[in-house]
VEXDREN-2710 file (C-alpha; in Angstrom, 1 decimal):
% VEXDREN-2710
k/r/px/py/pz
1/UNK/84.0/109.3/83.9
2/UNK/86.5/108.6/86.5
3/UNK/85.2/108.2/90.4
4/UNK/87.9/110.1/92.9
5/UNK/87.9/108.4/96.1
6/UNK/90.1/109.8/99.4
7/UNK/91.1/107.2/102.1
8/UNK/92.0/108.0/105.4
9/UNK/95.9/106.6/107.2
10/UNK/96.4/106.4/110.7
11/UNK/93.4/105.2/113.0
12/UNK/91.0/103.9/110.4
13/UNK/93.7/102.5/107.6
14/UNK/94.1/99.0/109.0
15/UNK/90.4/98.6/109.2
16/UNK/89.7/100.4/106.2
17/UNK/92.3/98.1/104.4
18/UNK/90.5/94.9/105.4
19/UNK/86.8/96.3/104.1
20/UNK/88.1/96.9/101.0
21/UNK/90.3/93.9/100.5
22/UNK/87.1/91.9/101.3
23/UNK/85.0/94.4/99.2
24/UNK/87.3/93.1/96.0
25/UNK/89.0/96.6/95.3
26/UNK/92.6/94.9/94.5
27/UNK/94.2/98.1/96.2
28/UNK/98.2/97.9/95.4
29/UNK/100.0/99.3/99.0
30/UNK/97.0/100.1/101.3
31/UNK/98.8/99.1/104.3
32/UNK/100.7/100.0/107.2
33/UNK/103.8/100.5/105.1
34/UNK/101.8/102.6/103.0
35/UNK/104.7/104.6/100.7
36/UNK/102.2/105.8/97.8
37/UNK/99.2/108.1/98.2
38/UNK/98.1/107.2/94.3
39/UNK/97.1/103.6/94.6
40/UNK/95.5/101.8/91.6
41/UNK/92.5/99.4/91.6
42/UNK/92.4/96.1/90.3
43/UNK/89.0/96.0/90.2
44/UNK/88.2/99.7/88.8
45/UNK/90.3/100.9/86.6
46/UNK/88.3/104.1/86.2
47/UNK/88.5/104.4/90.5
48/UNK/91.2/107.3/91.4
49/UNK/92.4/106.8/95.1
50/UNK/94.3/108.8/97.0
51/UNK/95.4/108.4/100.7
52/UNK/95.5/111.7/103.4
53/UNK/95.0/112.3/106.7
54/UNK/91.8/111.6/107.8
55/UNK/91.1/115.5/109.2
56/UNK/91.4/116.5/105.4
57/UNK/88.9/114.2/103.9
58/UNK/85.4/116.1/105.0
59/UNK/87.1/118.7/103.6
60/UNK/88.2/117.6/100.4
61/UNK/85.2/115.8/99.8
62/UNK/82.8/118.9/100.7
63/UNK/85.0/121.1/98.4
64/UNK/83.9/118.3/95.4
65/UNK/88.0/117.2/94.8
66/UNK/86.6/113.9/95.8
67/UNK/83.5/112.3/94.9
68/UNK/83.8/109.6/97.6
69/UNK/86.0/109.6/101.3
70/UNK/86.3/107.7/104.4
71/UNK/86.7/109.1/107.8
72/UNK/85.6/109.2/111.2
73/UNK/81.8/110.9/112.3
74/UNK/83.7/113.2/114.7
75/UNK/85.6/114.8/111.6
76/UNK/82.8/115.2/109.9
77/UNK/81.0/116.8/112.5
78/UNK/83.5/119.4/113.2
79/UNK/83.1/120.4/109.4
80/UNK/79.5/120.5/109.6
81/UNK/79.0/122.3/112.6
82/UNK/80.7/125.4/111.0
83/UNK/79.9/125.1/107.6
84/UNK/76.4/123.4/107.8
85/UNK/75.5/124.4/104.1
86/UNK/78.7/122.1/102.2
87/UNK/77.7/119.6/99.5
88/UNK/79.2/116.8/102.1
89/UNK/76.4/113.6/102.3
90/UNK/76.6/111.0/104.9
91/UNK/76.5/107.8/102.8
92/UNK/76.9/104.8/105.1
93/UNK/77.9/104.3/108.8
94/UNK/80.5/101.1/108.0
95/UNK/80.5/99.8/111.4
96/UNK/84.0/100.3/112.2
97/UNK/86.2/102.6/114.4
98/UNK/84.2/103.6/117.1
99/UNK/84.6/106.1/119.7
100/UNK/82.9/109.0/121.5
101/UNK/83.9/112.8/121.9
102/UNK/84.1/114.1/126.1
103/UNK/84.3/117.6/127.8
104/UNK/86.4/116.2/130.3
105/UNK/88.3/118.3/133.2
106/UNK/90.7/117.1/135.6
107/UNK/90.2/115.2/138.6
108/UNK/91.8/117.2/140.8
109/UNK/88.9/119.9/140.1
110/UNK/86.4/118.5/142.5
111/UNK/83.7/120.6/141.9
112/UNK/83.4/120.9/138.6
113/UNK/80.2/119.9/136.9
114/UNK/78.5/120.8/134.0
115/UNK/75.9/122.7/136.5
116/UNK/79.0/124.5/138.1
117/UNK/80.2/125.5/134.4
118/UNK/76.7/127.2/133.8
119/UNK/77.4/129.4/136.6
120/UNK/80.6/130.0/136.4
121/UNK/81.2/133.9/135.7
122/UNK/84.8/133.2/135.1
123/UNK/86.2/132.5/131.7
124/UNK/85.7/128.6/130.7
125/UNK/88.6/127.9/128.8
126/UNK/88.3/124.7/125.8
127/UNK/90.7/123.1/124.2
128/UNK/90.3/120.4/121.4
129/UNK/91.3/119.7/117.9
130/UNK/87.6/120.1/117.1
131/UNK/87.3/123.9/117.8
132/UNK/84.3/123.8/115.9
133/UNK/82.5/121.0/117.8
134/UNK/84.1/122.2/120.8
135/UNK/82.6/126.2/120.3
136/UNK/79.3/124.9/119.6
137/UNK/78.7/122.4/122.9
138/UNK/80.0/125.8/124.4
139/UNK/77.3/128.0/123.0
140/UNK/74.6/125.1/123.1
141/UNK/75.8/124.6/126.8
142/UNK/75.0/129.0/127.3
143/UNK/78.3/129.0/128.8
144/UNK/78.4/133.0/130.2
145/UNK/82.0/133.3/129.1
146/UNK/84.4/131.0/127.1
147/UNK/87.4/130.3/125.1
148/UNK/88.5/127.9/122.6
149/UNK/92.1/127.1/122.6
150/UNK/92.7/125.2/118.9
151/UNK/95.2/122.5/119.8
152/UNK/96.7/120.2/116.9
153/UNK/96.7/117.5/119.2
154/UNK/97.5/116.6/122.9
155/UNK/94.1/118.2/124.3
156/UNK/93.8/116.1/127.6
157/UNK/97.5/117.6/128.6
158/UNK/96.0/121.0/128.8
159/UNK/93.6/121.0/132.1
160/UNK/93.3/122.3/134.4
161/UNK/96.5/124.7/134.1
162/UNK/96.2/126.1/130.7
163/UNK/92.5/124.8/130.0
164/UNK/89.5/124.5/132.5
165/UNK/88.5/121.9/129.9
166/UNK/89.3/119.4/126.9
167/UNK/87.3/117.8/124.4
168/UNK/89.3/114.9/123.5
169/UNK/88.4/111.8/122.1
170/UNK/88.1/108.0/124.0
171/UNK/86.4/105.0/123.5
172/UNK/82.5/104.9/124.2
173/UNK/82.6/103.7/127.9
174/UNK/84.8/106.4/128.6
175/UNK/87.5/103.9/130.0
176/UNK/90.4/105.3/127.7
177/UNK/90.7/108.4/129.1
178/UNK/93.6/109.3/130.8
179/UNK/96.0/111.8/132.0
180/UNK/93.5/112.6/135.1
181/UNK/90.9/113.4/132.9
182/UNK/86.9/112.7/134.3
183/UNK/84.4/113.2/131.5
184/UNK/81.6/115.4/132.8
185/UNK/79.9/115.0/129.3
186/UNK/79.6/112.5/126.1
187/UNK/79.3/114.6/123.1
188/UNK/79.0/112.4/120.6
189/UNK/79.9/109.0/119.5
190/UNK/81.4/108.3/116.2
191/UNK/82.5/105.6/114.2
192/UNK/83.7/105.5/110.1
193/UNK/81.5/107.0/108.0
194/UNK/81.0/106.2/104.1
195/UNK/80.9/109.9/103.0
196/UNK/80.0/111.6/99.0
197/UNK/80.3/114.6/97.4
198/UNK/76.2/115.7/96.5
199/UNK/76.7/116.8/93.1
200/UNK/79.0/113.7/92.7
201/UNK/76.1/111.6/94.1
202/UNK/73.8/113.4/91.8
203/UNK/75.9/112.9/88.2
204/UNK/78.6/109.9/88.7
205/UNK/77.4/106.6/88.3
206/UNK/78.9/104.6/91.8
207/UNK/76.0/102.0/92.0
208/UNK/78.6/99.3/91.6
209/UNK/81.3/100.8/93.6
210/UNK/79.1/101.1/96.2
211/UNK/77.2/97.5/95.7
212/UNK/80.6/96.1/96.7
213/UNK/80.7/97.7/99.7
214/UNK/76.9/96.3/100.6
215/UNK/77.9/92.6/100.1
216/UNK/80.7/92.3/103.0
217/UNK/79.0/95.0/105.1
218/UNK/75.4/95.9/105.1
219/UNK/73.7/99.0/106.8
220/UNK/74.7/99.4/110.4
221/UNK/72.5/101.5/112.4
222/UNK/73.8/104.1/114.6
223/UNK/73.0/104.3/118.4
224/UNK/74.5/106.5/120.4
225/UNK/76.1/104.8/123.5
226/UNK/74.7/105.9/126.8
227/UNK/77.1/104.1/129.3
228/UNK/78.1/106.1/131.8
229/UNK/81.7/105.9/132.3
230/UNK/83.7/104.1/134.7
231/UNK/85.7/105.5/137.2
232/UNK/89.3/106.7/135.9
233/UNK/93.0/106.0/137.3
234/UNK/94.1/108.4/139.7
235/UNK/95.9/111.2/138.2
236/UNK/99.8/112.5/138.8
237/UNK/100.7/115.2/140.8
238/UNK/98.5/118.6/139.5
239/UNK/101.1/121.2/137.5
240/UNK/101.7/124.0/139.7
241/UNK/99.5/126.4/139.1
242/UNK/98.8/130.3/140.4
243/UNK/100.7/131.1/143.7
244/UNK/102.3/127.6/143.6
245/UNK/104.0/128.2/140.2
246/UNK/105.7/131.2/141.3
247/UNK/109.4/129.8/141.7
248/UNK/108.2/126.5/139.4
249/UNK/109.9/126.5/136.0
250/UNK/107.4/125.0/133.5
251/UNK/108.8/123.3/130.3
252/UNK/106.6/121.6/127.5
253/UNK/108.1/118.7/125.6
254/UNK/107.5/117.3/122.7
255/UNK/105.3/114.3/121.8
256/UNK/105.7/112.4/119.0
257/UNK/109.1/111.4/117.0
258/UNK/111.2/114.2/118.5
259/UNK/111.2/112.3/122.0
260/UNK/114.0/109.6/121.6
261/UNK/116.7/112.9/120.6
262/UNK/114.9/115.2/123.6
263/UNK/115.7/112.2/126.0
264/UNK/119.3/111.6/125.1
265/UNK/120.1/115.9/125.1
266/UNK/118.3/115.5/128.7
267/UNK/120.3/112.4/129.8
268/UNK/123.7/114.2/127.9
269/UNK/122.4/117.2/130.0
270/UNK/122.1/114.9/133.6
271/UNK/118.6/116.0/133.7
272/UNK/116.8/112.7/134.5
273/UNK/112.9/112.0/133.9
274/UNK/110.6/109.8/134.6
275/UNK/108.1/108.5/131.9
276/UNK/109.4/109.8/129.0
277/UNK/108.3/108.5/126.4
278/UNK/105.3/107.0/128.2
279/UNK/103.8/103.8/128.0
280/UNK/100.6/104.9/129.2
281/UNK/100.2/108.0/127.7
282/UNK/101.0/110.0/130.8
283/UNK/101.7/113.8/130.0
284/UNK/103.0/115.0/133.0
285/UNK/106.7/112.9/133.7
286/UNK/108.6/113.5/136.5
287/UNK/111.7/116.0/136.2
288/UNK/114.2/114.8/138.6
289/UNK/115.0/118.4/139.1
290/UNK/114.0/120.7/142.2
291/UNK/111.4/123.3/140.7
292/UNK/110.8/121.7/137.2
293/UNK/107.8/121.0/135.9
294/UNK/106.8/119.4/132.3
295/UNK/104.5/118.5/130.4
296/UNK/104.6/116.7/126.9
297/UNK/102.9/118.6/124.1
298/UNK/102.5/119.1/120.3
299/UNK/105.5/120.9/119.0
300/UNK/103.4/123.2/116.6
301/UNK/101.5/124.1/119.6
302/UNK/104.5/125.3/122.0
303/UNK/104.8/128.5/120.9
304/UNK/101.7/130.1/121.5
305/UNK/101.6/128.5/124.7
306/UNK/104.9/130.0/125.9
307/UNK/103.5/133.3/124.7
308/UNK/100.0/132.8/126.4
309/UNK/102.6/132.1/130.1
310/UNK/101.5/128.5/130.0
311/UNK/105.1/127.7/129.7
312/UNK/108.2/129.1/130.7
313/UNK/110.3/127.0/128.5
314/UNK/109.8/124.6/125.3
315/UNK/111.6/122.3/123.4
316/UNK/110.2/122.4/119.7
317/UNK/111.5/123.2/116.3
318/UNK/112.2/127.0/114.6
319/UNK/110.0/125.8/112.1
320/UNK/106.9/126.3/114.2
321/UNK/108.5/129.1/116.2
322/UNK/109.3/130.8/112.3
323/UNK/105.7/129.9/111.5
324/UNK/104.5/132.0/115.1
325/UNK/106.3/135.0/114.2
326/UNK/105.0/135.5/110.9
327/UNK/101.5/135.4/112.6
328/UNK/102.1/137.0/115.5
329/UNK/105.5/139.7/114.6
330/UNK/105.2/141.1/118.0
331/UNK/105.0/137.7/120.1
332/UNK/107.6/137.8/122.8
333/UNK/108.6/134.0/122.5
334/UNK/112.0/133.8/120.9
335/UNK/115.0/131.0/120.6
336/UNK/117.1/130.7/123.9
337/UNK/118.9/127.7/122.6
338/UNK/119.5/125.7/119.3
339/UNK/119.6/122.3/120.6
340/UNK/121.3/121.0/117.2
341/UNK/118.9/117.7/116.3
342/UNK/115.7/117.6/114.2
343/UNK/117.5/118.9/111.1
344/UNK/115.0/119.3/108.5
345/UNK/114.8/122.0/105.5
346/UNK/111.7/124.1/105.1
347/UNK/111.0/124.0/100.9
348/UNK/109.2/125.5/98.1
349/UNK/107.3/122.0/95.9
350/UNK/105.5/121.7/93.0
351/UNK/105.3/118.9/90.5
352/UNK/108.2/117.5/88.4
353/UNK/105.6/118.1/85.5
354/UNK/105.3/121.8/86.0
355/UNK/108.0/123.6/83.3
356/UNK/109.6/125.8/86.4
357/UNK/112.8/125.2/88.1
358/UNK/112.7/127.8/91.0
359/UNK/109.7/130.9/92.0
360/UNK/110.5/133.5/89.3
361/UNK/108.9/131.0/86.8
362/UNK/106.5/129.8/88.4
363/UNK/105.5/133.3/89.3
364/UNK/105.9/134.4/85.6
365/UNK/104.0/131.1/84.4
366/UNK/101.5/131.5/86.9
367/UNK/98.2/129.5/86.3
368/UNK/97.7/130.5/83.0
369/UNK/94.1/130.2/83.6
370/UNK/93.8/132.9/85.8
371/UNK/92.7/131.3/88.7
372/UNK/94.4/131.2/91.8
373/UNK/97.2/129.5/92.5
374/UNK/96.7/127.0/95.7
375/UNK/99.2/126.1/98.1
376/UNK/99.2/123.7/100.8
377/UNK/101.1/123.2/103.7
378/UNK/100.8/122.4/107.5
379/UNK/103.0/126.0/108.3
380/UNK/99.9/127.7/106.8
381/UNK/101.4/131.4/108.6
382/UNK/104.4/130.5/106.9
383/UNK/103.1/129.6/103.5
384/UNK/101.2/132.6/103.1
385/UNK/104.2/135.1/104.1
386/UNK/106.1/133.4/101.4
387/UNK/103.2/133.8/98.9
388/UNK/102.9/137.5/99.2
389/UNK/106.8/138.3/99.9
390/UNK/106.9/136.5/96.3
391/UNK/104.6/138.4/94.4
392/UNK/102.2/135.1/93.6
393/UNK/99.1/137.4/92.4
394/UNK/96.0/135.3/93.4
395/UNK/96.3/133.0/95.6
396/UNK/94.7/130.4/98.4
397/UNK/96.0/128.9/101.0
398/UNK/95.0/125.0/102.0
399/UNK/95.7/124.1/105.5
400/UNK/96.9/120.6/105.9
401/UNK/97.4/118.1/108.6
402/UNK/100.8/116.1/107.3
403/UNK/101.0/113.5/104.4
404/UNK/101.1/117.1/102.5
405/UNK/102.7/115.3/99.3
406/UNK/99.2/113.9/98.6
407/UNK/98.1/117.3/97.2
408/UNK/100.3/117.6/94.6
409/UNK/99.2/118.4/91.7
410/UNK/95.4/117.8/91.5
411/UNK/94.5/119.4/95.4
412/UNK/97.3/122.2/95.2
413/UNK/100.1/124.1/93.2
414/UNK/102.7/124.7/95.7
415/UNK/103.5/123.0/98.7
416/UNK/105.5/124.7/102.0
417/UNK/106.7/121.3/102.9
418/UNK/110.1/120.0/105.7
419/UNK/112.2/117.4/104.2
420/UNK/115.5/115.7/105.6
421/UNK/116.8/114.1/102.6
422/UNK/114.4/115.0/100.0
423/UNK/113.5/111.5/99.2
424/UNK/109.6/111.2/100.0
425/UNK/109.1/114.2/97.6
426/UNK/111.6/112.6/95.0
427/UNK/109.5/109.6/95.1
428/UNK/106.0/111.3/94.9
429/UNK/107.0/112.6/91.6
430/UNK/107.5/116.0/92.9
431/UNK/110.4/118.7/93.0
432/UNK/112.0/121.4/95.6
433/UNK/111.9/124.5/94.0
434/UNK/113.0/126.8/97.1
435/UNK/114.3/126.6/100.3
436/UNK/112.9/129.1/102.7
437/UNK/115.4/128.3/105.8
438/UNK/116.7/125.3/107.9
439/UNK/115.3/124.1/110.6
440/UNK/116.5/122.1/114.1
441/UNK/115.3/122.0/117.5
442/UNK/115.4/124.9/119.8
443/UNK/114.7/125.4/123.2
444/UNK/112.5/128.7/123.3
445/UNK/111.1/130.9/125.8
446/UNK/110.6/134.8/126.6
447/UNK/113.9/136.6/126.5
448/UNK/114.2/139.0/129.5
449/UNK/111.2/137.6/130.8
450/UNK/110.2/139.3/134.6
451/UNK/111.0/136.4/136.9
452/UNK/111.7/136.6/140.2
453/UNK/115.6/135.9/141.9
454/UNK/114.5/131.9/142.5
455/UNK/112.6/131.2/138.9
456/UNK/115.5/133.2/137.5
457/UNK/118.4/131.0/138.4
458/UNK/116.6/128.3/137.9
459/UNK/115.5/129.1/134.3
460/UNK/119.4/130.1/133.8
461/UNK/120.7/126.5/135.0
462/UNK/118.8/125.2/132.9
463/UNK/119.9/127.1/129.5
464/UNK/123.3/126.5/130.8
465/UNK/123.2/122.8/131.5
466/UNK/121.2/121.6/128.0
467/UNK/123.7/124.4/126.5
468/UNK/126.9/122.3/127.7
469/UNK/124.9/119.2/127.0
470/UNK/124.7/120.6/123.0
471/UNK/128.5/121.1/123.1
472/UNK/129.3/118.1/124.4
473/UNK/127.4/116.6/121.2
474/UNK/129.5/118.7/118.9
475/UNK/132.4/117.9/120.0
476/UNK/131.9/114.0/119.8
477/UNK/130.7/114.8/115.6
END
């Protein structure tokens, strides 16, 4: 009977890598130019591997697609604070990847303690990509009143403007945190766990699979760090908030791969700033321009934030703005600009072994079992508007965090997946079935929004200066 294990990328891979190479697995492309999910085993030829990101792995694993995972505690705590009742085991604690969780708030809130949050009758605002973890340190806390902002990433850019708090992640002394961020609490510390599926555990034989792992690292005991951390770097100037914001124009920017094309439009544009892309990891650069304000965000995140007030302006892609809209129809964030760069198609995938060629016939085939048919995708809004505009009968969606290929087709049916070229899904022995709508960067905000004369002009320079900036491009391709 074959064992299915799922390995994590990003943080842990390198480390995870090394385990196993010294463990004997013989893993084919478990590195940092990892191009397969599938990788065979050497050693076990009855061992299935596949690679995700490591947010999906509790999941997968507590769901029983996997019999065996590897992640980090702090993922599989914000599975098991919600859902406390999953088949999900805690195997083996392997020593490696450490870190801690924090409720941190900015520095420039001087006040602020966790005695000061208790009596706060104000709304505390949270937010963390670990809504779970972070709702229940709220409720274990007896906050009076608070809200959880689900972020997919970029927490510690949030306080104190759009968050009174953030649960972020650092190392265990606490000296990583940045972007004027003081921890007022450790909530936990984690490091990579060994996890198993519990009827797996109960009816697979893994004894040797997991004697290998024994030999190069025996059982590490876990004990919580109690240093208290060390005093932080001062932070940059506070975003304008309240009164102060009121002639301030606010724009988010994106993190991530989007930045080198946002800093040429800008420089194209004769907007300079400062810090961008960041060596340190500073979210707030400096905007060479009187009464502009940024901040350096997720993209998927933007949208919601401009539609909260948070922002005025963003610069992210219509993918995630598309994706908004079909959750929120009435949202008053639309596109002010098409900035013309991050081309990318949205598609329709399934597997090149599936006998359909576009939606009709998988539709028609359906699953043929009668179960649902699954669909994965990171634009989860979006997938499951084009599931019921389609007429796909039964269905479920499966929320993803990238490396969305992976699921195909034992984790999913269907994936709602961007591609440039259409090269990675080639290669993953997959096929585009549909395309939903193109996609570049956009510069949105609310249209008509209620400004007053200063904010106004300011907000219109702007459009009209990264508007000439975009023609200026096109008239150079």
């Amino acid at each position: 009977m074959p064992v299915r294990i799922a390995l994590p990328k990003g943080r842990l891979l390198t480390e995870t890598a090394a385990l196993l190479e010294k463990a004997g697995w013989q893993l084919s492309g478990y590195d940092t130019s990892l191009r397969n999910y599938r990788l065979p085993s050497g050693r076990f030829p009855n061992l299935l591997v596949k690679v995700f990101q490591e947010k999906d792995i509790p999941i997968q694993v507590a769901i029983g697609n996997y019999d065996l995972g590897i992640c980090g505690l702090d993922w599989i705590e914000e599975l098991s604070v919600k859902y406390a009742n999953t088949a999900l085991m805690r195997v083996k604690n392997l020593g490696y990847g450490s870190g801690a969780l924090y409720i941190a708030g900015s520095r420039t809130q001087v006040a602020l303690s966790i005695d000061a949050l208790r009596a706060q009758d104000e709304t505390v605002r949270i937010a963390s990509e670990y809504p779970n973890i972070a709702e229940s340190f709220a409720l274990n806390l007896r906050l009076r009143r608070f809200s959880i902002y689900p972020v997919w990433g970029a927490a510690e850019a949030y306080p104190p403007e759009s968050a009174t708090l953030a649960l972020v992640s650092g190392s265990r002394d606490g000296k990583s945190l940045n972007n004027g961020l003081a921890p007022l609490n450790k909530v936990i510390d984690y490091s990579a766990f060994l996890i198993a599926n519990r009827q797996s555990w109960k009816q697979k034989d893994i004894s040797e699979i997991l004697a290998t792992l024994e030999k190069v690292r025996p059982d590490i005991k876990y004990a919580p760090s109690s240093t208290t951390p060390a005093s932080l770097k001062v932070p940059p100037p506070p975003f304008p908030i309240g009164k102060e914001a009121t002639d301030i124009v606010r724009i988010a920017l994106p993190d991530g791969h989007q930045q080198k094309f946002t800093v040429e439009l800008l420089n194209r544009a004769g907007i300079q700033i400062d810090d961008y892309p960041s060596d340190t990891g500073n979210r707030r650069p400096n905007v060479k321009l009187e009464g502009v304000v940024a901040k350096v965000i997720r993209p998927q995140d933007m949208p919601l934030q401009v539609a909260n007030g948070n922002f005025d302006m963003a610069i992210t892609g219509r993918d995630w703005l598309t994706d908004h809209l079909a959750a929120f129809p009435s949202s008053p964030v639309r596109e002010l600009l098409d900035l013309k760069f991050g081309w990318v198609r949205i598609v329709a995938v399934i597997s090149k072994n599936v006998p359909a060629d576009n939606i009709y016939a998988l539709r028609q085939q359906g699953m043929g079992d009668g179960s649902s048919i699954r669909v994965a995708s990171e634009y989860i809004n979006l997938a499951d508007k084009y599931a019921r505009e389609n007429h796909l009968g039964m269905y479920r969606i499966i929320p993803t965090w990238g490396a969305t290929e992976a699921f195909l087709p034992e984790d999913a049916d269907l994936l709602i997946e961007n591609t440039e070229t259409g090269s990675t899904i080639a290669r993953h022995n997959l096929k585009i079935i549909d395309t939903l709508f193109e996609s570049t960067a956009h510069l949105i905000g609310i249209k008509d929004g209620k400004h007053n004369r200063v904010k106004q002009a300011r907000i219109n320079s702007l459009i009209k200066m990264l508007a000439s900036a975009v023609g200026e491009k096109q008239e150079h391709t």
